[in-house]
C-alpha positions in Angstrom: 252.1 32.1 56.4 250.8 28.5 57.4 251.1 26.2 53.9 248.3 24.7 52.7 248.5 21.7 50.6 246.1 19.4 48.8 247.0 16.2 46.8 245.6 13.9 44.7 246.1 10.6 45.0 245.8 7.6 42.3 246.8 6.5 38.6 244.4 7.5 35.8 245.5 4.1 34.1 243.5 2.0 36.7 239.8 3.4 37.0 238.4 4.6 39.6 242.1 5.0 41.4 242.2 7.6 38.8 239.9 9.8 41.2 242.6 12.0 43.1 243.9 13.1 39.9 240.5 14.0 38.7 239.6 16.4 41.5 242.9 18.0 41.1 242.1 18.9 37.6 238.9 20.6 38.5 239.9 22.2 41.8 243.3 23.4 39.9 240.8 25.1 37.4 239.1 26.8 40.5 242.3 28.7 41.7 241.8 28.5 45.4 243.7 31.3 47.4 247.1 30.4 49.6 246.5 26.2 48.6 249.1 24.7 46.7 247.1 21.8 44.4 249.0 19.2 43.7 249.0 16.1 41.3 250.3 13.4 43.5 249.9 10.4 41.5 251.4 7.3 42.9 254.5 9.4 44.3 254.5 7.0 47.5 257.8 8.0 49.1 257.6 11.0 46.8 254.5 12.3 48.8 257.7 13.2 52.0 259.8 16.0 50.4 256.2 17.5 49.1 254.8 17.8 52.5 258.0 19.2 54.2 257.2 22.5 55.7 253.6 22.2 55.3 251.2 22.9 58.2 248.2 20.9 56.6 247.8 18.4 54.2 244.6 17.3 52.2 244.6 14.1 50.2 242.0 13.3 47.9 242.1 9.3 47.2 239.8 6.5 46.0 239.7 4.2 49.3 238.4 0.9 50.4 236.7 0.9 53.2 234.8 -1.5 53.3 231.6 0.8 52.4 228.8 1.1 49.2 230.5 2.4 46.2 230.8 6.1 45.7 230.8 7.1 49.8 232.5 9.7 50.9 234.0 9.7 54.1 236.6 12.7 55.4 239.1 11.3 58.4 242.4 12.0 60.0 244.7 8.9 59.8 244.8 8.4 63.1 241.3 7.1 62.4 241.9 4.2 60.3 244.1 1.7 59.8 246.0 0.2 56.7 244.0 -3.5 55.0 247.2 -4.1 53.0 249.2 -7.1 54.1 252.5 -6.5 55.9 255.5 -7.2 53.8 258.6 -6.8 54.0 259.9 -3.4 53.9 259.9 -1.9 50.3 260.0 1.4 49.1 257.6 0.3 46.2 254.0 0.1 46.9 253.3 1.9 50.5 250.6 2.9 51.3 249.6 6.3 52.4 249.1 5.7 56.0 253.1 3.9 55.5 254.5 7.0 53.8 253.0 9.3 56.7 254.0 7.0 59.8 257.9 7.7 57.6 257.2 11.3 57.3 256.9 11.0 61.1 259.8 9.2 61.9 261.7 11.6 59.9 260.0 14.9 61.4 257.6 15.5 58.6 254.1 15.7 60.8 251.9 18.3 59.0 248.2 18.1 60.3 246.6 15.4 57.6 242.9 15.2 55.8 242.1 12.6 53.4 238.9 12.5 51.6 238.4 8.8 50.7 235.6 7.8 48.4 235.1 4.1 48.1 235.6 3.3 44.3 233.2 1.6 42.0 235.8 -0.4 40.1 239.9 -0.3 40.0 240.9 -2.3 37.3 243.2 -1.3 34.0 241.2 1.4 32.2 242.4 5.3 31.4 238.8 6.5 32.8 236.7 6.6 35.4 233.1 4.4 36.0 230.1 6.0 35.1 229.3 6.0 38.7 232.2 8.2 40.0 232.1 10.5 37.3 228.6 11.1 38.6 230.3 11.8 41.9 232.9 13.8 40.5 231.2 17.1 41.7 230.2 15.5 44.9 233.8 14.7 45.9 235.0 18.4 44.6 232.2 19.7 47.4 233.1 17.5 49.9 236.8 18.3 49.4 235.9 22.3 49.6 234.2 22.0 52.7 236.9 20.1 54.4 239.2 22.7 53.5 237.2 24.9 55.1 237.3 28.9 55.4 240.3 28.9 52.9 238.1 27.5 50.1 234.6 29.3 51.5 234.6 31.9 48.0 235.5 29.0 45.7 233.1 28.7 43.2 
């Protein structure tokens, strides 16, 4: 059987960045059949040995864009491209699209989804805005339909 994965992304300590984690709680409550849901956190490097053997991989992660606050956009990677600055290597602070081009280079290449919502505010707090808790549904929707058939009887 094909693995399924789904990860959420962020630390609950800075806002809005918090939201990956968030949908995990809800969607782990749901019990969606043959999907592993996972609490990714800020694993960066972490994020390889999870993926290894999986055929698809969902991450669910608060994203700048560039967008309105609160928009919700589902893309492959190959899509976008990374705003941080390039520094010198570190194992410290990559980025999602770094971690995945590693996970290439080391034969790690499951088929990738992120749902990226564009956050309100990411700053030191232990909660979400107001605005993305309004979301919060929103972005559990939008994160069942891009799973697609697998997640079609989730309630």
């Amino acid at each position: 059987m094909e693995k399924t994965l789904l990860i959420g992304l962020g630390n609950p300590l800075m806002g809005d960045d918090g939201l990956g984690p968030a949908v995990i709680e809800v969607l782990r409550m749901r019990q969606i059949p043959q999907i592993e849901v996972i609490d990714g956190g800020v694993a960066g490097l972490g994020l390889i040995p999870m993926m290894e053997n999986a055929h698809r991989v969902f991450f669910i992660d608060a994203v700048r864009m560039g967008s309105r606050p609160g928009t919700i956009r589902v893309f492959r990677p190959a899509e976008v491209r990374s705003l941080k600055p390039a520094k010198a290597f570190s194992l410290h602070g990559m980025d999602v699209l770094s971690v995945l081009e590693m996970a290439k280079v080391l034969g790690i290449e499951p088929e990738i989804t992120i749902v990226g919502i564009e956050p309100f505010s990411v700053a030191p707090r232990n909660a979400l805005s107001a605005g993305m808790n309004k979301l919060l549904d929103q972005v559990v929707e939008a994160t069942l339909e891009a799973l697609g058939p697998q997640a079609a009887s989730v309630v």
